[in-house]
N, C-alpha and C positions, 0 to 999 in steps of 0.2 A: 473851069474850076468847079469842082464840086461843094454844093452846098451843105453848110448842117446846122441841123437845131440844136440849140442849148439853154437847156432851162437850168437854173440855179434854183437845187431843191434842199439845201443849206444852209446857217444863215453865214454870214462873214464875222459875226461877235465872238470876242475872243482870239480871232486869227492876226496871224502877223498880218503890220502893216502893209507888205508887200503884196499878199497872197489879195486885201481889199481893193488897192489898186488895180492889180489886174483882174476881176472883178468888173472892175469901172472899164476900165479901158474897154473891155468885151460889151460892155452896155447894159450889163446886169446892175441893178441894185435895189431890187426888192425879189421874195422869196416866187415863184412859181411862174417866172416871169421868163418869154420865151424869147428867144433872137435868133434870128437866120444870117448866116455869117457865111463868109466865102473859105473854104480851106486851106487857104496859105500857109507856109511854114510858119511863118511870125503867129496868125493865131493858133496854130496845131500847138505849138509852143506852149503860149498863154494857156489853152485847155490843158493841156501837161499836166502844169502846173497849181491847178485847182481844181483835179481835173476829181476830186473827193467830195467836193462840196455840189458839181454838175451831174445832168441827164444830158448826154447827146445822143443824138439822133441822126441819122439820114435824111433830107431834106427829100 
């Protein structure tokens, strides 16, 4: 699997409840904060989805 960075360069205030959850579940939860995550469907998903508020990158 292919790896990738995701920095959350937005904040989550204001946003629906959902969109902060998945957030979390990803391992973000402060602003310029990095994660190396593996590319699965389930998170390709979740980046989808907030995918406004990310930086991804290519690991």
């Amino acid at each position: 699997m292919a790896k990738l960075k995701i920095t959350q360069v937005k904040s989550a205030i204001d946003r629906p409840e959902r969109q902060k959850l998945t957030l979390k579940a990803l391992g973000l939860n402060k602003l310029n904060v990095t994660k190396e995550v593996e590319a699965t469907p389930q998170i390709l998903g979740m980046i989808r989805k907030v995918t406004h508020l990310l930086k991804v990158e290519e690991a």
